[in-house]
ROSE-4610 file (N, C-alpha, C; in Angstrom, 1 decimal, always signed):
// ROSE-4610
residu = [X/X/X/X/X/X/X/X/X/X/X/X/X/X/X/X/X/X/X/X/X/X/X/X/X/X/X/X/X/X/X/X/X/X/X/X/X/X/X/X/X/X/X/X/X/X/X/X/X/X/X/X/X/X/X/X/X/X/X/X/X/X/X/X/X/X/X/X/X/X/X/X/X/X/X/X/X/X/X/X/X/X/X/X/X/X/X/X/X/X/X/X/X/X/X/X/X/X/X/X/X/X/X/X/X/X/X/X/X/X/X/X/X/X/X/X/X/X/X/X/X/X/X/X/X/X/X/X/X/X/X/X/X/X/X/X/X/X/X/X/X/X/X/X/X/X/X/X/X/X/X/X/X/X/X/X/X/X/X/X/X/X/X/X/X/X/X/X/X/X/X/X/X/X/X/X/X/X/X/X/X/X/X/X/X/X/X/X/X/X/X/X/X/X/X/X/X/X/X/X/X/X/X/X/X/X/X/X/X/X/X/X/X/X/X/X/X/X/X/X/X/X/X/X/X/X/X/X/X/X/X/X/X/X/X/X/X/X/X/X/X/X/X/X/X/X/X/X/X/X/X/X/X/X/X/X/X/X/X/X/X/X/X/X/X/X/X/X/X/X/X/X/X/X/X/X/X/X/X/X/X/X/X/X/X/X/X/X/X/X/X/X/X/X/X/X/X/X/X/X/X/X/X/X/X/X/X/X/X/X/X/X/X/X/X/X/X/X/X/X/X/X/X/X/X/X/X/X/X/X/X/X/X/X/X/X/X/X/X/X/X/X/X/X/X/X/X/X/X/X/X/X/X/X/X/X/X/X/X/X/X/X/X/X/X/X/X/X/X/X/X/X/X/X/X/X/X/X/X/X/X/X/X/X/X/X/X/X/X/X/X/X/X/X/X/X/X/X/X/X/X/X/X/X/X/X/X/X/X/X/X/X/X/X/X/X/X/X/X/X/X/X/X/X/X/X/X/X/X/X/X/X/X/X/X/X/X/X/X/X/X/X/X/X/X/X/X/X/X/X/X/X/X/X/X/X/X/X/X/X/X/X/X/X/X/X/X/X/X/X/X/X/X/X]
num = [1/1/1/2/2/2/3/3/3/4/4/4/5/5/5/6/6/6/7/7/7/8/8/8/9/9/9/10/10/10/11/11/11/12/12/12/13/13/13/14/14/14/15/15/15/16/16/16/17/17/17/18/18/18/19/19/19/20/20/20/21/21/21/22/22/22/23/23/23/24/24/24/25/25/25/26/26/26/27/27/27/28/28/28/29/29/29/30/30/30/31/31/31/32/32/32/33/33/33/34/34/34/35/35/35/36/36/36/37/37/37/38/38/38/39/39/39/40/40/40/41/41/41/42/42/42/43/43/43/44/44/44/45/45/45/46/46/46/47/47/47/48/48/48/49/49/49/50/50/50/51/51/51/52/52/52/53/53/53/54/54/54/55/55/55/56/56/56/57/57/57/58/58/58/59/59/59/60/60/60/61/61/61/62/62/62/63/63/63/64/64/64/65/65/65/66/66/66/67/67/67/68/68/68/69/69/69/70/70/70/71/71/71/72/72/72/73/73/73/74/74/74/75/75/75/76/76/76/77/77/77/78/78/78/79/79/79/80/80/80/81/81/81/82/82/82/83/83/83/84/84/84/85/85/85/86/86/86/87/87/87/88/88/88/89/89/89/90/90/90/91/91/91/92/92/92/93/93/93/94/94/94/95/95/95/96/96/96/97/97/97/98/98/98/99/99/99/100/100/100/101/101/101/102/102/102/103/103/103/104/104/104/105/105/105/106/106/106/107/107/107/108/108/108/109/109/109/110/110/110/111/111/111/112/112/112/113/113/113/114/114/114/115/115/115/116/116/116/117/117/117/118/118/118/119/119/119/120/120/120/121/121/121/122/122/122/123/123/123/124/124/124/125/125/125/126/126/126/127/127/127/128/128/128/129/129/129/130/130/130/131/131/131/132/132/132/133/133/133/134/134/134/135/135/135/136/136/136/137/137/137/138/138/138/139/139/139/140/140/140/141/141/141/142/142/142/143/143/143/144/144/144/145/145/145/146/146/146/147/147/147/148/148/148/149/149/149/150/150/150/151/151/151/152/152/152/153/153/153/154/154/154/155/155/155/156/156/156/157/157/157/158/158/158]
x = [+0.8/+0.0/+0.9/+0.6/+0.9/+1.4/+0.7/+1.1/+1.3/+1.9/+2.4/+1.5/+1.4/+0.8/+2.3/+1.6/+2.8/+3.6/+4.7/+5.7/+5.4/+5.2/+4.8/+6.0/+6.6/+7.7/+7.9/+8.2/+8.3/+7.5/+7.3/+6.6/+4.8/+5.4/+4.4/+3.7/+4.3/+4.0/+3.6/+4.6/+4.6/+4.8/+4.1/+4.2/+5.7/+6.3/+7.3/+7.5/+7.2/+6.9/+8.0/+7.3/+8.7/+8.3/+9.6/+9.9/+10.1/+9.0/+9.7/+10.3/+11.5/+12.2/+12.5/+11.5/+11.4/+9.9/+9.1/+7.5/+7.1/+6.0/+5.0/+3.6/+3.6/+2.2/+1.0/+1.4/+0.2/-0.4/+0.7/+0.5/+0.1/+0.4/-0.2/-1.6/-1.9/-3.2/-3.8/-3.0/-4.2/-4.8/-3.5/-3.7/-4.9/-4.6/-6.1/-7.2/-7.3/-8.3/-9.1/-8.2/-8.2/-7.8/-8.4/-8.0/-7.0/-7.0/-5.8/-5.8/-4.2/-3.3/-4.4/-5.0/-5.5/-6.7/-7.2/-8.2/-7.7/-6.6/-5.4/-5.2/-5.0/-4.0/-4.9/-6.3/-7.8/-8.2/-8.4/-9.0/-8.6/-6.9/-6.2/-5.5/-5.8/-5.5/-3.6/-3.4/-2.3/-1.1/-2.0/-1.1/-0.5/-1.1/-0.9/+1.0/+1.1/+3.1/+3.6/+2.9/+3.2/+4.1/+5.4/+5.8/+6.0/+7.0/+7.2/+7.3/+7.2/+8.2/+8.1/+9.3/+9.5/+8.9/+7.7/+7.6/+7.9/+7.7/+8.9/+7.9/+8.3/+7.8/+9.1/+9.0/+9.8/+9.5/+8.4/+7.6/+6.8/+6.9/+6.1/+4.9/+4.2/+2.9/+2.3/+3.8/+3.2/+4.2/+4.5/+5.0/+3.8/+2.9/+1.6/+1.3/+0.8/+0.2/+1.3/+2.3/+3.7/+3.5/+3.8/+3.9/+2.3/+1.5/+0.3/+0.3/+1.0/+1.2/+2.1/+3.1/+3.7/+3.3/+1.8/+1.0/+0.1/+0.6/-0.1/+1.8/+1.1/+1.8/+2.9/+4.4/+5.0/+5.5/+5.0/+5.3/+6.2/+7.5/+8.5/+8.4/+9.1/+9.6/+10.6/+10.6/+11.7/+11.2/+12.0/+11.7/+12.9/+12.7/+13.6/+13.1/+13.8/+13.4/+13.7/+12.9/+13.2/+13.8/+14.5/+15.8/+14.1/+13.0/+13.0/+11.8/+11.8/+10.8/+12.1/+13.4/+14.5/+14.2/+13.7/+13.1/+12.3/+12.1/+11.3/+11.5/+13.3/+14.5/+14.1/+14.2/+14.3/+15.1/+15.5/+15.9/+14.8/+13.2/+12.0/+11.8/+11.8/+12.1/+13.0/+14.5/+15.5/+14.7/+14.6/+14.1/+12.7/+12.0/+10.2/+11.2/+11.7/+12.6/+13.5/+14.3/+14.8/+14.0/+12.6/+11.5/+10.6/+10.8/+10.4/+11.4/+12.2/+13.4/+13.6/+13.1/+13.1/+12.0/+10.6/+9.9/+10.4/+9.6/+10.2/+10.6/+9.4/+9.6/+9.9/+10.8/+11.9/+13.4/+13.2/+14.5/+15.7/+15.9/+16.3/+15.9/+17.1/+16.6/+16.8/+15.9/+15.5/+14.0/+13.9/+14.5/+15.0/+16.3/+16.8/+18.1/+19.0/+19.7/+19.6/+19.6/+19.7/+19.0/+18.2/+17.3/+17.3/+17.8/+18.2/+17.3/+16.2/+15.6/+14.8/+14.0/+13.0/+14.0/+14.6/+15.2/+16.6/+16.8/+18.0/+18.7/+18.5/+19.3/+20.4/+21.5/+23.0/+22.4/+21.2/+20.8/+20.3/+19.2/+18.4/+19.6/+20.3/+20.9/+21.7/+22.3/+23.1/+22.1/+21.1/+20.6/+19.6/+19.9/+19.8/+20.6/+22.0/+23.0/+23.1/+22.9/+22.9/+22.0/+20.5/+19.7/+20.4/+21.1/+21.6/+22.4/+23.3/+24.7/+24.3/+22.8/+22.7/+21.8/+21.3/+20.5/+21.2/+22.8/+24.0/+24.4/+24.5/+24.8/+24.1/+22.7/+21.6/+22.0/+22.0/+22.2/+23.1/+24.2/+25.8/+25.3/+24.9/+24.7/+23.3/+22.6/+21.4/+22.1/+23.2/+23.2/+22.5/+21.9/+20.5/+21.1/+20.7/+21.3/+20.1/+20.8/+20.3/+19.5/+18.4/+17.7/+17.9/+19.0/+19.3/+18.1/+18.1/+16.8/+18.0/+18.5/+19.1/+18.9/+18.7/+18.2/+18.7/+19.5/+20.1/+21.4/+21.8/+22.9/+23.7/+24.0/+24.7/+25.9/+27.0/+28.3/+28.2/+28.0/+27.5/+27.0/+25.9/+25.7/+26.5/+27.5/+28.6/+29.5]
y = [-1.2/+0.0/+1.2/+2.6/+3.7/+4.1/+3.8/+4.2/+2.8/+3.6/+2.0/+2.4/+1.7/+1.8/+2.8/+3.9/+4.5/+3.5/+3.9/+2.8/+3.8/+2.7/+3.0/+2.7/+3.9/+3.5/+4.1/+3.5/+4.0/+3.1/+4.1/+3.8/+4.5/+5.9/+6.2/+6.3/+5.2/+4.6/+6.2/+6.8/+8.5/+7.7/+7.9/+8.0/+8.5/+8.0/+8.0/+8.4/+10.0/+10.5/+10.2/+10.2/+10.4/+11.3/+11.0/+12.1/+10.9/+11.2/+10.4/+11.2/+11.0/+11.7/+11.8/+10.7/+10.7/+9.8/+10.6/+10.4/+10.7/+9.9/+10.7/+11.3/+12.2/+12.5/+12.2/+12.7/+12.4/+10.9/+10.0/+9.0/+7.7/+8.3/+8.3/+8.5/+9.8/+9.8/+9.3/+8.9/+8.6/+6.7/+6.5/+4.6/+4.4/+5.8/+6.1/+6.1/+7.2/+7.4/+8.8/+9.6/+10.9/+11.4/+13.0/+13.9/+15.3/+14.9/+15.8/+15.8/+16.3/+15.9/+15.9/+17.2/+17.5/+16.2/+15.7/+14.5/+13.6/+13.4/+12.1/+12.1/+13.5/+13.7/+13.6/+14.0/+13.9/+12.5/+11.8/+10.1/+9.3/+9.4/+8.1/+8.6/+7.7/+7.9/+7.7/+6.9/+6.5/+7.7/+9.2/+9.9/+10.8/+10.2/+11.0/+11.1/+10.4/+10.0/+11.1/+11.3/+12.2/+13.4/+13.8/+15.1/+16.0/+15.3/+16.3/+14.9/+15.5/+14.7/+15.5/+14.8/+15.6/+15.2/+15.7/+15.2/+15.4/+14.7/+14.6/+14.9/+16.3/+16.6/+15.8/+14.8/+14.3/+14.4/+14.9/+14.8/+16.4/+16.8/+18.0/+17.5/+16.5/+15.9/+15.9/+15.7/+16.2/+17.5/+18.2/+19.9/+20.5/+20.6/+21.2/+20.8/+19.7/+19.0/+18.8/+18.9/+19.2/+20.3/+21.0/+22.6/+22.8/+22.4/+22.2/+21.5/+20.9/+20.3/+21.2/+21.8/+22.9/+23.9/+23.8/+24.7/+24.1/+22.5/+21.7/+22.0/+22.0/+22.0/+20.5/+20.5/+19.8/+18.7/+19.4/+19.1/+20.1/+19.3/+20.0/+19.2/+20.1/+19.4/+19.3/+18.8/+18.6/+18.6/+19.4/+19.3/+18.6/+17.6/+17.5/+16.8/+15.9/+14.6/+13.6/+12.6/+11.0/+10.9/+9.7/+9.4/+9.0/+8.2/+7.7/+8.8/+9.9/+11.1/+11.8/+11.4/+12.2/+13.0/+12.0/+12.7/+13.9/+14.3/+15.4/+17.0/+16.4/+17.8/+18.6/+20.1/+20.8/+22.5/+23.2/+24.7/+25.4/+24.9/+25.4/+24.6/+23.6/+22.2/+22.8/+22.9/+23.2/+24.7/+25.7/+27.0/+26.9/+26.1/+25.6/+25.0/+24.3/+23.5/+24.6/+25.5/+26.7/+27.6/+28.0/+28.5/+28.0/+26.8/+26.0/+25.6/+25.5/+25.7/+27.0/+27.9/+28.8/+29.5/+28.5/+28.5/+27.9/+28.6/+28.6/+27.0/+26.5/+24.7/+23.8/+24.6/+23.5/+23.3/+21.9/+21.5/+20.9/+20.4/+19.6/+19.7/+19.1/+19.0/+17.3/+17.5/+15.8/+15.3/+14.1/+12.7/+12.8/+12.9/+12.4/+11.5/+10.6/+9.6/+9.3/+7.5/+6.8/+5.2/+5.0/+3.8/+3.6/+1.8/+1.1/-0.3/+0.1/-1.7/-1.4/-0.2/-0.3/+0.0/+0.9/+1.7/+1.2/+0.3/-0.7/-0.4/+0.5/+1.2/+2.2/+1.9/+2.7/+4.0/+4.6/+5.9/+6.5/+5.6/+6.0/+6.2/+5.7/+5.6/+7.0/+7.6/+8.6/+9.6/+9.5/+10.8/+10.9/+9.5/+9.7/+10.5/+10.4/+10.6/+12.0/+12.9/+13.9/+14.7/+14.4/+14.8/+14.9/+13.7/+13.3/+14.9/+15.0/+15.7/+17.4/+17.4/+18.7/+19.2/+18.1/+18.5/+18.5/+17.6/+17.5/+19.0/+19.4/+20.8/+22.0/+21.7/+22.6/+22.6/+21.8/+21.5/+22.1/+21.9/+22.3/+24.2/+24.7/+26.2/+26.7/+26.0/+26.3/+25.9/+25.3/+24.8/+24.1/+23.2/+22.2/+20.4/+20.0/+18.6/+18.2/+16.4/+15.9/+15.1/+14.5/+13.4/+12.0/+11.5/+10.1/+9.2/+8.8/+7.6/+6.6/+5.6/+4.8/+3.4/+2.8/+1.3/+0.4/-0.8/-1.4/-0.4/+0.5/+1.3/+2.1/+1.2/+1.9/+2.1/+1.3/+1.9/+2.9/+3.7/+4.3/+5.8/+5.1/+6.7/+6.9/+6.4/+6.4/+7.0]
z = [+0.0/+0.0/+0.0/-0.2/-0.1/+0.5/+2.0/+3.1/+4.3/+5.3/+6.0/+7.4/+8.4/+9.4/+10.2/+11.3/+11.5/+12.4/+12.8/+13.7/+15.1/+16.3/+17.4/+18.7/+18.8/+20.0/+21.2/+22.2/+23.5/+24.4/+25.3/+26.7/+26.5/+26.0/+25.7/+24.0/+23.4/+22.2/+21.3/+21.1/+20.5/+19.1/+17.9/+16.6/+16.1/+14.7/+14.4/+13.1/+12.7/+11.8/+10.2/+9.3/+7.9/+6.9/+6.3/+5.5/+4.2/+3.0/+1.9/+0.9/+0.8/-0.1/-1.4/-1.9/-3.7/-4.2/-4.4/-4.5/-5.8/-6.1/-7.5/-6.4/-6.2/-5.5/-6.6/-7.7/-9.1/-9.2/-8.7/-8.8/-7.6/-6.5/-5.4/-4.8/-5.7/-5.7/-6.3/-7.4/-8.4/-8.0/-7.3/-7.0/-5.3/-4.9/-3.7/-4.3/-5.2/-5.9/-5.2/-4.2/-4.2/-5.6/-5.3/-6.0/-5.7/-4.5/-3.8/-2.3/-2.5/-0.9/+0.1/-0.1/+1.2/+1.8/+0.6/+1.2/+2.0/+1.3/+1.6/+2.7/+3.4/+4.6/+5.8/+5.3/+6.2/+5.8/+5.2/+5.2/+5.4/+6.3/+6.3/+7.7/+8.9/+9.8/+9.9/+9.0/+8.9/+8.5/+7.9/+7.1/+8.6/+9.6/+10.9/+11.0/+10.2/+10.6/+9.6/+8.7/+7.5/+7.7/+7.7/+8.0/+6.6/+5.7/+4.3/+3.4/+2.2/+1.2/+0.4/-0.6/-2.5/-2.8/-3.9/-4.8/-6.4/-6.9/-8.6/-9.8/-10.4/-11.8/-12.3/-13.0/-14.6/-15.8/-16.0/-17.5/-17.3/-19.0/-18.8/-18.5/-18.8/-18.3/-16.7/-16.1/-14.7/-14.0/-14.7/-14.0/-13.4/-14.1/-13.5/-12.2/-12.4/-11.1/-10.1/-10.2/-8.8/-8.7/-9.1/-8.7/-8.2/-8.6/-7.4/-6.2/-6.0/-4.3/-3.8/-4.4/-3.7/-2.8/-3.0/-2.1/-0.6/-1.0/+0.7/+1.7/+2.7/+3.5/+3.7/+4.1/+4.3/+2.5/+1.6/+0.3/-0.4/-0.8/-1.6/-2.8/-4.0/-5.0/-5.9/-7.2/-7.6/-9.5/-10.1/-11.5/-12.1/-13.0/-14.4/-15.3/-16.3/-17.2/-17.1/-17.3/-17.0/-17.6/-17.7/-19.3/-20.2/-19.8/-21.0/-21.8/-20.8/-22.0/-22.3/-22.2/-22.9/-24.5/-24.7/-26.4/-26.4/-25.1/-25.5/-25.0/-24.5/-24.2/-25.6/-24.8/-25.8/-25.2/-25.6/-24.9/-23.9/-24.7/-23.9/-22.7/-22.9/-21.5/-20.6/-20.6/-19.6/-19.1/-20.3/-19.6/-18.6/-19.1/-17.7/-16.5/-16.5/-15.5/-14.3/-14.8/-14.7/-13.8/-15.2/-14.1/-12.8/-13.1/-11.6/-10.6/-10.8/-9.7/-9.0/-9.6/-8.8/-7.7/-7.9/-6.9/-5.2/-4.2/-2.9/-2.5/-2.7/-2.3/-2.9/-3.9/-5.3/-4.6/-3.9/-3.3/-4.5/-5.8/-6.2/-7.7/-8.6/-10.0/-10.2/-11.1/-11.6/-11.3/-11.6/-11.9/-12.9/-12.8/-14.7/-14.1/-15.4/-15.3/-16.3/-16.4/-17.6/-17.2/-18.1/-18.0/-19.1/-19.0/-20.6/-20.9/-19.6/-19.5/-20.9/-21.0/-22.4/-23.8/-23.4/-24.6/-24.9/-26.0/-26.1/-26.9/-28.4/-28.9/-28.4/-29.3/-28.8/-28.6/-30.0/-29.9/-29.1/-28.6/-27.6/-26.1/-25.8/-25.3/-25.0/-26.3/-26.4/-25.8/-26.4/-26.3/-24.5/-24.1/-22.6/-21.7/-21.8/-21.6/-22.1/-22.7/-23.0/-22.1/-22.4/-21.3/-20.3/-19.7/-17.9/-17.9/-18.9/-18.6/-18.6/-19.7/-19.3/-17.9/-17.3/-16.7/-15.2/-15.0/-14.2/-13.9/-15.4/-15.4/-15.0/-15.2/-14.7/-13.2/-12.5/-11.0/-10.2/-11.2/-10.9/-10.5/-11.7/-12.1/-11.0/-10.6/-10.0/-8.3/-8.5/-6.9/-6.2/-7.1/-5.8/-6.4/-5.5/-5.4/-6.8/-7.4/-8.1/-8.0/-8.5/-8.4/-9.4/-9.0/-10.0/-10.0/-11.5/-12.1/-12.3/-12.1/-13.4/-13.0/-14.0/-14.4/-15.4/-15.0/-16.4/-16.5/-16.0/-16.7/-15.9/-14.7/-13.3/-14.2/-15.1/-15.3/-15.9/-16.4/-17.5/-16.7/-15.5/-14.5/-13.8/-13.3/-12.5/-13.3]
């Protein structure tokens, strides 16, 4: 499930709050079958443990809807491109990414890396790797830590 039952410790069995540090909230909700945080955080006794997390714009498909949780409380995030919507880097992409990094509760750039389980061509490949290196560099220049994806292709992210 989504959520875990909280962890109960002590004497006086005080809840044991977390912090998840690399989330799809879009997608989270969507496997609840809320429509947003705030129901989530009201209908599940369990979200009582709930302190922050990141959650992760990787696709222009979901930039919108992150940058809408940016507004619940204890919700940060993170922009970049997956390797495998790599194909859809563009000058206008890095500059949206740019612009959302500079919102208050943008800790981080990414998810980007390299994932080779679908995409098996040398090409596809390259132009993962390209994505990774500019968006390494975005990070570098912006100063916020990275959000590594990689799968099938640890020598290669390393």
């Amino acid at each position: 499930s989504a959520v875990a039952t909280p962890l109960q410790m002590g004497e006086d069995n005080a809840t044991i709050g977390f912090v998840d540090t690399h989330c799809h909230m879009d997608m989270i909700l969507d496997k609840l079958g809320e429509e947003c945080f705030v129901n989530w955080r009201t209908a599940l006794p369990e979200a009582e443990a709930f302190e922050a997390c990141i959650t992760i714009g990787c696709s222009t498909d979901t930039f919108a809807a992150t940058e809408g949780f940016l507004a619940c409380d204890g919700v940060y995030g993170a922009f970049g491109i997956h390797p495998l919507d790599a194909a859809g880097w563009s000058p206008e992409i890095r500059q949206e990414i740019v612009r959302l990094q500079e919102l208050p509760k943008v800790v981080a750039v990414g998810e980007c890396g390299l994932d080779y389980h679908y995409d098996k061509e040398e090409e596809k490949h390259a132009l993962q790797k390209e994505v990774f290196v500019a968006q390494m560099q975005m990070a570098a220049e912006l100063k916020k830590p990275l959000i590594v994806h990689t799968r099938e292709a640890e020598e290669d992210t390393l």
